[in-house]
Every structure is written in structure tokens, then in C-alpha cells.
KENU-197189 format. One line per 8 residues: number of its first residue (from 0); their letters; for each residue x, y, z of C-alpha. Coordinates in steps of 0.2 Angstrom, whole numbers, plus 5000, padded with zeros to 4 digits. Example, Ala and Ser with C-alpha at 12.3 -4.5 7.8 and 13.67 -1.06 7.14 Angstrom:
REM KENU-197189
0> AS> 5062/4978/5039 | 5068/4995/5036;
END
This chain:
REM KENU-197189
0> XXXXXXXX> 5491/5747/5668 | 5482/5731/5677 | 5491/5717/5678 | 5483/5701/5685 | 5495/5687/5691 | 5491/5668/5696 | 5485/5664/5713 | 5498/5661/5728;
8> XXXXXXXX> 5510/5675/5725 | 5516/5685/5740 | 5512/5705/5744 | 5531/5707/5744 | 5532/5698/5725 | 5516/5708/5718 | 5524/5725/5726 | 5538/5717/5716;
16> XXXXXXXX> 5530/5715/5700 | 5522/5733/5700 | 5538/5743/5704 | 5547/5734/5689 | 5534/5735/5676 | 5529/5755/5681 | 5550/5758/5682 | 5550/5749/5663;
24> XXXXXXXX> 5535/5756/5654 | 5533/5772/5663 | 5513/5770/5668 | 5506/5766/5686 | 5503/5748/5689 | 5490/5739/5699 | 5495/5721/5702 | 5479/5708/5708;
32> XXXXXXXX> 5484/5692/5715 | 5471/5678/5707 | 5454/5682/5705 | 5454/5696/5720 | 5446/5713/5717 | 5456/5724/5726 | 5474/5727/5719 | 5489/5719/5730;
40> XXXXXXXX> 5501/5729/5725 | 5500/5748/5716 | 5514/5759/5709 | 5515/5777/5700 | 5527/5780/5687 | 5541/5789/5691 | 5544/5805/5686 | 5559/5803/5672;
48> XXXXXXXX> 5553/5786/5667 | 5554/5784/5647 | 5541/5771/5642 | 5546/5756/5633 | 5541/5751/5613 | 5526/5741/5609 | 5537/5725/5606 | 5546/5726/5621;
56> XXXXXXXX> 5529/5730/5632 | 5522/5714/5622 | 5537/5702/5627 | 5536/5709/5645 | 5516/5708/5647 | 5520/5689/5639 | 5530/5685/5652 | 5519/5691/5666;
64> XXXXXXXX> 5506/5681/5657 | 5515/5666/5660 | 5513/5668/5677 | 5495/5667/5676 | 5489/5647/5678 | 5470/5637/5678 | 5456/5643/5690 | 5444/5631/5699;
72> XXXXXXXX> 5436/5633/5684 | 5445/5624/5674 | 5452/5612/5686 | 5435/5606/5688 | 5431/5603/5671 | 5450/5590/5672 | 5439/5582/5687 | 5426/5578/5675;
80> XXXXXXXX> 5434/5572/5660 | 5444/5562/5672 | 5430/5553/5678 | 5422/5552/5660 | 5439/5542/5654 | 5437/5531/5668 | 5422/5524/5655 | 5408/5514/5665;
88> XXXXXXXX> 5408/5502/5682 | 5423/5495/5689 | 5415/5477/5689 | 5415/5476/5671 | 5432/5483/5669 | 5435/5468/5678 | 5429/5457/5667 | 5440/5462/5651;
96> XXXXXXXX> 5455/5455/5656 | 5446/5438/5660 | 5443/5439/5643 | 5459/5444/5636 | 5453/5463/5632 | 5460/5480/5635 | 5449/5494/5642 | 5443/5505/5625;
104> XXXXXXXX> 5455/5519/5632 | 5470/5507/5632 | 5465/5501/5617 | 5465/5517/5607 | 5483/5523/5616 | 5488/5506/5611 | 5483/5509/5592 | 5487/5530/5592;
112> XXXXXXXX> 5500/5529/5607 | 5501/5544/5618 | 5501/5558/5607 | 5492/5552/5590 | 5474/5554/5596 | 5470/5573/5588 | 5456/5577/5595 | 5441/5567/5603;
120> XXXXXXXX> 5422/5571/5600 | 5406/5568/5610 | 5415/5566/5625 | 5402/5573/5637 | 5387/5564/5627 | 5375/5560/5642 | 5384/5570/5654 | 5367/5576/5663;
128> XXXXXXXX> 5359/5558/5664 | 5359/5552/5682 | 5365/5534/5673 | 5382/5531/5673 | 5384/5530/5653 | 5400/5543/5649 | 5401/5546/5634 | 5387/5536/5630;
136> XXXXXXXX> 5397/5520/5627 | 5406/5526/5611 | 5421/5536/5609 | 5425/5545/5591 | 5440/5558/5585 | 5452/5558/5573 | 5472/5551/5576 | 5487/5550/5566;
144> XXXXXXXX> 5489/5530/5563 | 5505/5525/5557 | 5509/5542/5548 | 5490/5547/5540 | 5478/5554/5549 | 5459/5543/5552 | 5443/5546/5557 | 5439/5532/5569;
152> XXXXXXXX> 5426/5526/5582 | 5426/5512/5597 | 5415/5505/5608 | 5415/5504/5627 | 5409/5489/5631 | 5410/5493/5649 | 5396/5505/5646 | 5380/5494/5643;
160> XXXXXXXX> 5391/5483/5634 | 5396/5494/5619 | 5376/5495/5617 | 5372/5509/5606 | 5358/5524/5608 | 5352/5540/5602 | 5369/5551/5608 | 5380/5537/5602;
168> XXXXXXXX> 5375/5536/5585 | 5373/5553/5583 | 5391/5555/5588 | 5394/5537/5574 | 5386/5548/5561 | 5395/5563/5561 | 5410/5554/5560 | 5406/5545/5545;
176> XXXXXXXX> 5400/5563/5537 | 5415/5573/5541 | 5424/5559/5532 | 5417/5559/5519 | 5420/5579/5520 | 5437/5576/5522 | 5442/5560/5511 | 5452/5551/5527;
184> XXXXXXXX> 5450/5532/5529 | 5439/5527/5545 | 5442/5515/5557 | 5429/5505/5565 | 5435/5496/5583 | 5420/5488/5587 | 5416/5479/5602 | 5395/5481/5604;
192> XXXXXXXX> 5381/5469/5608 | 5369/5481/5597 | 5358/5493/5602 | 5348/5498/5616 | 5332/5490/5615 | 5323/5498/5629 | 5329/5515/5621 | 5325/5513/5602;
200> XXXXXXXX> 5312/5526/5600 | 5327/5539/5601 | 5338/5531/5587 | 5330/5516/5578 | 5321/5521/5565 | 5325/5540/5563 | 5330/5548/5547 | 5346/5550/5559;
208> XXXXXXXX> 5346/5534/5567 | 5355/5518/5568 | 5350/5513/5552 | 5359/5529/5544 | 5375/5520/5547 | 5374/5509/5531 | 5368/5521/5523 | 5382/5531/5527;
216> XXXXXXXX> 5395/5516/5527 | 5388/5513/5507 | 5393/5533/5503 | 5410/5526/5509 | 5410/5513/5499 | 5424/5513/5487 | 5430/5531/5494 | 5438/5530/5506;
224> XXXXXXXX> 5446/5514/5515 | 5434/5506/5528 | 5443/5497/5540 | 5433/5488/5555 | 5442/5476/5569 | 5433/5466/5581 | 5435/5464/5598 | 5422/5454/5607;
232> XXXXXXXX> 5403/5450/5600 | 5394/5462/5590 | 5378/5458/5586 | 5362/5464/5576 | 5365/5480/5570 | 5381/5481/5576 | 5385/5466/5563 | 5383/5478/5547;
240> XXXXXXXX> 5399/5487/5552 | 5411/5474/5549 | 5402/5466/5535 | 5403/5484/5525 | 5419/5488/5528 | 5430/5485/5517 | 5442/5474/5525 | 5438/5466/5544;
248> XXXXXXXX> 5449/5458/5553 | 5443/5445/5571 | 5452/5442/5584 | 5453/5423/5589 | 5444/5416/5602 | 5439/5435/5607 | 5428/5441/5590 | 5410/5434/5585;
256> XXXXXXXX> 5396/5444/5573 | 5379/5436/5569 | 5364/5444/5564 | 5357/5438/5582 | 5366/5432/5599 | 5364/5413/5604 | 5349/5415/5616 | 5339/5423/5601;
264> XXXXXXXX> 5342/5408/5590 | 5336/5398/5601 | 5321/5406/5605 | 5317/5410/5588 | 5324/5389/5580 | 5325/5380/5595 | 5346/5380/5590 | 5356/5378/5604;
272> XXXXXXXX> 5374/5385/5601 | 5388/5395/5606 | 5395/5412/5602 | 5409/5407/5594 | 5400/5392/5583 | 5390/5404/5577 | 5398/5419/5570 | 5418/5416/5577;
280> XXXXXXXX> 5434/5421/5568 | 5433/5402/5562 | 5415/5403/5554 | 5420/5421/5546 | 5435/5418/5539 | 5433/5398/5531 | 5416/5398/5529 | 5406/5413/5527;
288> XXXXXXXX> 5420/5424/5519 | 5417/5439/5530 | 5432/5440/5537 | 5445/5445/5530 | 5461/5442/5542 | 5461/5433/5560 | 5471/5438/5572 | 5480/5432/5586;
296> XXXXXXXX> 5478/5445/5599 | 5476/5464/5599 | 5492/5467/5597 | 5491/5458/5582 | 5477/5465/5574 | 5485/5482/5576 | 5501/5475/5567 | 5490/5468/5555;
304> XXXXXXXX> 5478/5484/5550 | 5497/5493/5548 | 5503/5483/5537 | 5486/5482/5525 | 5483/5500/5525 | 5503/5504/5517 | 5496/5496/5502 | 5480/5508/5501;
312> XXXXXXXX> 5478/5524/5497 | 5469/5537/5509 | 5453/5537/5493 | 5449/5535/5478 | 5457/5550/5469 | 5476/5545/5475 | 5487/5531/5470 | 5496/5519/5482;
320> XXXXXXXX> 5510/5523/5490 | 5526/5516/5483 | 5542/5510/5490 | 5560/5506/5486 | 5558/5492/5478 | 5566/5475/5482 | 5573/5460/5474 | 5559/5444/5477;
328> XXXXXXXX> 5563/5435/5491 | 5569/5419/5481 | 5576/5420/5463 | 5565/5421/5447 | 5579/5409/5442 | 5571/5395/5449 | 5552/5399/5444 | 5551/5390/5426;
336> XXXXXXXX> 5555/5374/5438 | 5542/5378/5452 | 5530/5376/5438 | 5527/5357/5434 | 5526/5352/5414 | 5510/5339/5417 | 5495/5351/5417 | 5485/5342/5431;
344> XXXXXXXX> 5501/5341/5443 | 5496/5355/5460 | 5509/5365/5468 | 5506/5380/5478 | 5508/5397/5466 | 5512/5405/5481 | 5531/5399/5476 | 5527/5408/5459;
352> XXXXXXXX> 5523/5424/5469 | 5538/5424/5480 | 5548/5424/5466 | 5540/5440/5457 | 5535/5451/5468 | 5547/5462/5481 | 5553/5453/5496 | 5542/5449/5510;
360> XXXXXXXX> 5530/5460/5503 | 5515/5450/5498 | 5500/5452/5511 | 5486/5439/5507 | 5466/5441/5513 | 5455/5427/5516 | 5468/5416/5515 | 5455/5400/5522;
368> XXXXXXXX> 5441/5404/5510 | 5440/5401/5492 | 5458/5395/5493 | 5457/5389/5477 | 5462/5406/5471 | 5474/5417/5483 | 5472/5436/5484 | 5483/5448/5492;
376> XXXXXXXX> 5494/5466/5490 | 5511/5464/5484 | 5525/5477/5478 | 5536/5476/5462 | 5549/5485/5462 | 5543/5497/5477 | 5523/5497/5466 | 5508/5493/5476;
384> XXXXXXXX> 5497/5478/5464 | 5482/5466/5468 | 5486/5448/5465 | 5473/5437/5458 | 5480/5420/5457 | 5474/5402/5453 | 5481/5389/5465 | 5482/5372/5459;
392> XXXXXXXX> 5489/5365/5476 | 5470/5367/5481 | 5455/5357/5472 | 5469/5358/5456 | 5464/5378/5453 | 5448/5376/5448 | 5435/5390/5451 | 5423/5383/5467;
400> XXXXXXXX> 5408/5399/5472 | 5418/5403/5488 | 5433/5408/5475 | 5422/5415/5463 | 5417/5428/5475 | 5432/5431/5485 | 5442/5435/5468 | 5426/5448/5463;
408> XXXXXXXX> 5425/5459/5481 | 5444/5458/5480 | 5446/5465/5461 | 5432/5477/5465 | 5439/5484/5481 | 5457/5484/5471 | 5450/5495/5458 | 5440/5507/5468;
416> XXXXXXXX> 5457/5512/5476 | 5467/5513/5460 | 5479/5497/5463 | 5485/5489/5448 | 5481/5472/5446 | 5490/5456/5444 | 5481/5439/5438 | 5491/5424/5439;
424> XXXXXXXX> 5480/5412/5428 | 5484/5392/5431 | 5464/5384/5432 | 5453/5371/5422 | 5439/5383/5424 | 5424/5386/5431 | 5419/5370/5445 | 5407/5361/5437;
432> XXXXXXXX> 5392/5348/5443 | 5375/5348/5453 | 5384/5355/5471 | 5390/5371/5465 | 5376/5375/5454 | 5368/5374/5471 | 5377/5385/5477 | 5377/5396/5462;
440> XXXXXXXX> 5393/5393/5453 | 5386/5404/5437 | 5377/5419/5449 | 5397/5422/5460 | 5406/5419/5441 | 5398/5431/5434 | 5402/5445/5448 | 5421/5437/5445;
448> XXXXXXXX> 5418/5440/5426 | 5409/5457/5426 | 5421/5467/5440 | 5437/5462/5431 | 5427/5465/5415 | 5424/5483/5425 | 5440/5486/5431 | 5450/5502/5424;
456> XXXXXXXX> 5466/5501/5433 | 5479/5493/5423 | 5479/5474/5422 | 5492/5461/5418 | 5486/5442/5415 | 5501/5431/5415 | 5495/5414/5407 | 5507/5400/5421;
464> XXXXXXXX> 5500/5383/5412 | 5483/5380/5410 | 5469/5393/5408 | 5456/5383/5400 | 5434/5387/5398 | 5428/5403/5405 | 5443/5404/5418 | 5454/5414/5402;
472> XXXXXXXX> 5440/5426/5404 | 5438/5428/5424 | 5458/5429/5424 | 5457/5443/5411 | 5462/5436/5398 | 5464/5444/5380 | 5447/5449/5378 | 5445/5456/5395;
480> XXXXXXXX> 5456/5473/5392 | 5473/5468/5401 | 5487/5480/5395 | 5496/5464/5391 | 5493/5445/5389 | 5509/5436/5393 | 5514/5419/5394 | 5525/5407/5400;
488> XXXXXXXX> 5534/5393/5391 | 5523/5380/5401 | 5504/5389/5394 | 5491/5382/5387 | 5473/5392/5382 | 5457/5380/5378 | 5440/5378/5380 | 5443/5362/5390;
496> XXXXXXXX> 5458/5352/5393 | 5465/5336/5382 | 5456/5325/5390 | 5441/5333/5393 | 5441/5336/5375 | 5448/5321/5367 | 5432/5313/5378 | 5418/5324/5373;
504> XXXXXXXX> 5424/5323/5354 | 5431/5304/5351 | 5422/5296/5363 | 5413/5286/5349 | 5427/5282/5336 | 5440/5278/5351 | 5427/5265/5358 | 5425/5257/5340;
512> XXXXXXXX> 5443/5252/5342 | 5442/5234/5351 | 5459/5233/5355 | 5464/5241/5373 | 5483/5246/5368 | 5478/5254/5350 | 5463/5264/5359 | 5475/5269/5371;
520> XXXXXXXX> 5489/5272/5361 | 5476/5282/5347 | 5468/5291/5363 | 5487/5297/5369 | 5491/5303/5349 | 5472/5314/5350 | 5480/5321/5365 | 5497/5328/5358;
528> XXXXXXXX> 5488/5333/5342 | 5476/5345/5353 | 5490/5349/5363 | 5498/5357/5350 | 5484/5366/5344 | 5483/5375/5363 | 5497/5378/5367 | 5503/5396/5368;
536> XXXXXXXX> 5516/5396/5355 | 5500/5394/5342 | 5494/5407/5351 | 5507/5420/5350 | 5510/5416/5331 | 5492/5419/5329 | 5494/5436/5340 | 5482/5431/5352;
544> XXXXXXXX> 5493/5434/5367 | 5507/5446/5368 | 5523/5439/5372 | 5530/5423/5376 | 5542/5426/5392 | 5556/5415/5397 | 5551/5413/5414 | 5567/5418/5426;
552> XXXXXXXX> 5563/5436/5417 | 5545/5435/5423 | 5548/5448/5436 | 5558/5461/5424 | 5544/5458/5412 | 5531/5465/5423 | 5541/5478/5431 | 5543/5485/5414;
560> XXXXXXXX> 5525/5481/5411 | 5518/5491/5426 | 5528/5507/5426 | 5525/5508/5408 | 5505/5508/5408 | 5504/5517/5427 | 5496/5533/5420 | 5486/5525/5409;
568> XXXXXXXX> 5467/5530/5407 | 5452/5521/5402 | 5432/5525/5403 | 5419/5513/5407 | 5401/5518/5395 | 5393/5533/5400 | 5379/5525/5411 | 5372/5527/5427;
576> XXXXX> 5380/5509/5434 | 5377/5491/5428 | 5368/5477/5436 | 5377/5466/5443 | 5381/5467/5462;
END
């Protein structure tokens, strides 16, 4: 028998070793100390030794191998990984905490902590090249965030500024494959100025290059969750990622995306502006929509992703998770009173929301764009829904572009991950006039229209007050496929509103009548008289909606409702896909 033992041990401990184990398994032993060739120690079996049974022989040769430790070997491969996790120059380590940023590593411990990161591929991508470049400036693996395990990526903007090249993207591109192998979300930590221009012949326009990312990131699409945070200013290509994900979330004062970095604008439009007032957290978020959270800090964005990805499932052939449920944070009592009884009084449906959905569970995107119609994940009684809700408290609930949009990406992204749906309708319609035709009021309500018209998780419209024009049908109203139309007390459904339509319709025979107080008073009798011909008691004894729901039993209502219809099924045509995007 040989036995090899680690490096260090004494002639005396080897001589030790050899006498036991040729006394135990009645063989002669050599004992080598480390990587010698020559035994240190060797022992004949004694005469009347009885050798010992294979288990026993295999828990002795098991502790003798636990003797046995690294070789140079592998103690310069740690030397090397240590110096590739040091990422790129010390000066621009530096510079991240002038700018409020943790080094990648830090970050990623800060997201996975110490133990979550599984494995970590690509780590010795341009290993050989006399640049300093470890890892080629982009690190990717797989982690247990928050209890499920992710695909993810991140930059090192220490290394050429998170710039990208061909190892980089190679190592981007199988991540993005093996996910969709594995149907695990992804997560994008992106802090990149694009890619490397004086190296684009290697990645650029390949079948495998750069540009395979949005190929990839569209094969994702609606499969698994996309999730991309942004930690300083990615630019160019770099700028696709966030905008294809399926949620993004800045970080103020820190975050910026734009299709080109300030000193191109000004080259190419004589512009002269900043990073930030070009494509900031504040530009994304209020103005252009793509951004979908801003947060305060990194920590906060962290705390952020956490709490959206409980509401999602890891793709698109699971449901959401669900919790114990919990009473709303403020009594349904108090919600038929929330509600005003004149149509064209605002309040904030938030209020309405609190009341119905578990407590402090509702978590709303784009909260500063399109605030005319709020959007958020919620829970009743423990279930995961998408809220679609008019707000009168903003521009009195009507439907403006911005909202138009937000409401179809939000109902879309709700659908391909199975969530259940919750419209809240409480609007005079589509916006109408010259300024939003401009900016294509009919183009962004038909993508409202057409993904709730495509949506076939199941759908609860609850009529508030007034859902009046074509806002009945973007709320999914009873033509739309809703497994329930409901209403409360305070509803009313029209083509326009009273005095919209006692305008359009009397206008001449009200301005025959001379006298101001009998116009006014005939004007004020047209009114009650269309009233009542809108308001939802008509339209529950005509069966057009479903129920009329005192409103303190609005969240028992739609508790019922949802668990009821959860496993229900429905089928789009059989086609290859529609139109509209």
C-alpha cells in the first residue's frame, strides 16, 4: 500500500503513520511526505496481522486523505483569481466612492451576500492579454437572490469603464442562452459606457456580437422576468438593456441612458448638455417612461428589485407566488365615502386601493408617468394581481398618451407572467384635442385597447364612477372578456358625460330659450334625465354589467371573485400573432 500524506510532516509522524496502517490492514506500507519520490517511511506487515474489511480500510484511507492539502499548484491559481477580483486600476477604484458607487464585487456581495453567488463564469476572459482587463470588464454566474435562483451579469466599470468587447459579450450571450435553457429570471447590473470602439471588428456586427444581445433579450421577452438596474451611465448599445428589460430601476443622481453620451450630441446638434439632463433617473421616469422605479441609493434599489420580483413568477408557465393574506391597511368601510357623488370632483384612487387590497402590499411602477392612470402589484387575500387604475386626482382620470402606453406595457408584462388583473375604471375617456393627437392619442390607445383585448389571465373591471367613451373599453369593460363587470353604487357607463352630451345634443333648442334661468333650469332637467339613463342601476337591470356591490364589501367581492376564476383557461385565435406592437 502507498500512502501519500501533505507536505511538512515529520520522519517520526510518517514512520508513525506506516506502522499503524500495515499493523491495521495487514499489507507493507510506504508513506511519501508531499510530492517527494522516495518513501519517508516504509513498513512490512506483521506476521499474524489480520486485514481489515473494505469499509473500515475506506474510512481509514479517508482519514489519511484528509491529511493531504493544496500543492503550489493550486495555491497559484488562488494568487491569480485573487488578483482578477481585484478588477481593474486602483485610480478608478478611487473614483467610485466619489461617485457614491461600490466596486462590482461589493456590489454583487451586497445583492447575493457571502454565500448566494453559485458559481461565476468567464472569470479568466482575457487572462493572456498583456492589458490589464480581468475578466474582461464584465462578470456573469448564477446566485440565489432572495430565495430563487438568477442568472445575472454586471459590469466593471473600473475596467475600460464597463466598456464591452468580444470576450465580454461572448460571456453576456451565454448567460442569456443558458437562461432561457433553464427558465430562471436574469438580472442586468449595468454600469457600461458601451462598447469598445477601437475593438469592434471582434464583437460589433458578428452573428455573435453585440447586437445578439437584443436578439437574445427579445427571446426573453415575456419568458422569463428581465430585470436591469442602473448604476452610472450606459450608453449606445449599452442603452438597449434597460429599455428591453422588463422592468428598470435608476438610481438618482448616479443612473443615465441615452442613445449617445453628451459630447456626441454636441458634435453631431451642436446640443450642449449634461448627463443627467439627458437621460437621468428624472428624464426616464417623468418624461420618457423608461424607467420604471428610481431609487435612492443602492441599497435601495436592492430593496426595491426584492420587493417586485415577490410578485412575479420565475416564467411564464408558473403562477405567482402567494401569501397569507391580510386585511387592507384601512377599512373597506370607509370606501363608498372616499368616492365623491359629483362625477367631476378628483381624489386620489389610491385611497380606493388601500382599502382593497392586503396591507401594505401594493407596489406601484412609473408612478411620475402617465399618472393619470396608476399601475402596480398588489395581493388579496395573499393573491399576486395587476392594478390598472384611473386616477381622477390627476387631469380628472382622463386617458393622456403617456397613460395610454404605460397602462398597455404594464397589462402586457402582467399577462405574459400569468398575474391576474385588476381595473379600477373612474375616467371621461380618451384625452381629446390637437396636443394629443400630436402625440398620437389613437396609435398608444389602441396598444391600451388591444393588450387588454389580448389578455388571458383573468380580469376583474370594477366600474368606481364614471367610465365614459372608449375608457369602458380600455378598462375592460363588458365587451372586453372580464370574468366579471362589477359596480359600485356611485357608476355610471356613457358614451360621454352629461354635460358633454346634453351639449352636443340640445345645444340648439337650449339656446332657443331666451330666458337665462329657464335655459338653465331646462339644461339642469336634460342632465338628471341622461343621468338616469347611465347610471349603473339601468345597466344591471338590463344585464349589462354583473353585479351591483355595496362598496364596504368591495374587497370580499373580489376575493371571492379571483379565487373562483384562478384556474380559469382561455385561447386567443389560432394565428401567428397580431399586429399591433
Amino acid at each position: 500500500m502507498k500512502v501519500r500524506i501533505s507536505d511538512g510532516a515529520t520522519e517520526e509522524e510518517a514512520s508513525a503513520i506506516a506502522g499503524a496502517l500495515a499493523e491495521r490492514f495487514g499489507d507493507d506500507v510506504e508513506v511519501f511526505v508531499g510530492d517527494a519520490d522516495e518513501p519517508a517511511a516504509v513498513e512490512e506487515a506483521p506476521e499474524d496481522a489480520t486485514a481489515e474489511t473494505p469499509a473500515d480500510a475506506g474510512e481509514v484511507a479517508a482519514a489519511v486523505e484528509d491529511e493531504l492539502g493544496p500543492t503550489d499548484r493550486e495555491d497559484a491559481l488562488w494568487t491569480e483569481i485573487e488578483e482578477i477580483l481585484e478588477g481593474g486600476p486602483e485610480k478608478y477604484k478611487d473614483r467610485l466612492s466619489e461617485q457614491g458607487k461600490l466596486f462590482v464585487r461589493d456590489r454583487i456581495d451586497l445583492w447575493f451576500g457571502d454565500d448566494g453567488m453559485l458559481f461565476e463564469d468567464g472569470k479568466f476572459a482575457e487572462f493572456d492579454n498583456e492589458d490589464q482587463i480581468p475578466a474582461d470588464g464584465l462578470i456573469t454566474g448564477a446566485a440565489d437572490f432572495e430565495g430563487r435562483d438568477v442568472h445575472f451579469m454586471a459590469n466593471d466599470f473600473t475596467v475600460k469603464a464597463g466598456s464591452m468587447a468580444g470576450k465580454g459579450v461572448e460571456k453576456f450571450l451565454r448567460m442569456q442562452q443558458r437562461a432561457l435553457k433553464t427558465a430562471k429570471p436574469v438580472l442586468y447590473l449595468m454600469d457600461s459606457s458601451g462598447g469598445r470602439i477601437d475593438q469592434q471588428t471582434g464583437f460589433f456586427a458578428n452573428r455573435e456580437g453585440i447586437g445578439k444581445y437584443y436578439y437574445n433579450h427579445s427571446m426573453l421577452s415575456g419568458r422569463v422576468p428581465q430585470v436591469c438596474v442602473l448604476y452610472g451611465p450606459c450608453i449606445a448599445g449599452a442603452a438597449y438593456t434597460p429599455v428591453f428589460a422588463d422592468f428598470t430601476v435608476m438610481v438618482e443622481g448616479m443612473s443615465a441612458m441615452a442613445i449617445a453620451s453628451p459630447r456626441m450630441v454636441k458634435m453631431v446638434t451642436g446640443e450642449d448638455i449634461s448627463m443627467q439632463d439627458l437621460g437621468g433617473a428624472h428624464v426616464h421616469a417623468e418624461e420618457s417612461g423608461s424607467a420604471d422605479l428610481v431609487a435612492e441609493d443602492e441599497e435601495h434599489a436592492r430593496e426595491l428589485v426584492a420587493d417586485l420580483v415577490s410578485y412575479l413568477p420565475n416564467n411564464s408557465d408558473e403562477k405567482p407566488p402567494k401569501t397569507e393574506g391580510t386585511p387592507p391597511k384601512k377599512s373597506p368601510k370607509g370606501i363608498d365615502e372616499v368616492i365623491p357623488q359629483e362625477p367631476n370632483r378628483g381624489y386620489d384612487i389610491r385611497d380606493l386601493i388601500d382599502r382593497v387590497v392586503d396591507a401594505d402590499s401594493f407596489f406601484e411602477l412609473q408612478p411620475d408617468y402617465g399618472a393619470e392612470i396608476v399601475t402596480g402589484y398588489a395581493r388579496i387575500d395573499g393573491r399576486t394581481v395587476g392594478i390598472v387604475a384611473n386616477n381622477p386626482a390627476q387631469r380628472a382620470g382622463a386617458i393622456f398618451p403617456d397613460a395610454a402606453e404605460k397602462a398597455a406595457e404594464f397589462i402586457w408584462k402582467s399577462d405574459a407572467f400569468n398575474v391576474p388583473l385588476l381595473y379600477l375604471a373612474d375616467t371621461p375617456g380618451f384625452m381629446a384635442g390637437s396636443g394629443v393627437e400630436k402625440d398620437a392619442i389613437l396609435e398608444k390607445g389602441k396598444k391600451m385597447i388591444y393588450a387588454t383585448s389580448s389578455a388571458t389571465v383573468p380580469k376583474q373591471c370594477v366600474v368606481v364612477r364614471k367610465a365614459y367613451g372608449a375608457g369602458i373599453y380600455a378598462m375592460s369593460g363588458p365587451a372586453y372578456d372580464p370574468e366579471s363587470t362589477i359596480a359600485l353604487p356611485s357608476g355610471e357607463i356613457a358614451i360621454m358625460g352629461p354635460e358633454a352630451a346634453i351639449n352636443a345634443v340640445y345645444a340648439n333648442k337650449l339656446n332657443d330659450i331666451d330666458d337665462p334661468e329657464e335655459r338653465a333650469e331646462r339644461e339642469a332637467e336634460l342632465r338628471e334625465e341622461y343621468r338616469e339613463d347611465i347610471d349603473v342601476h339601468r345597466m344591471a337591470s338590463e344585464v349589462v354589467i354583473d353585479e351591483i356591490v355595496p362598496p364596504s364589501t368591495l374587497r370580499e367581492e373580489l376575493e371571492n371573485r379571483f379565487a373562483f376564476y384562478e384556474t380559469v383557461e382561455k385561447d386567443l385565435p389560432d394565428k401567428k400573432h397580431g399586429t399591433v406592437i
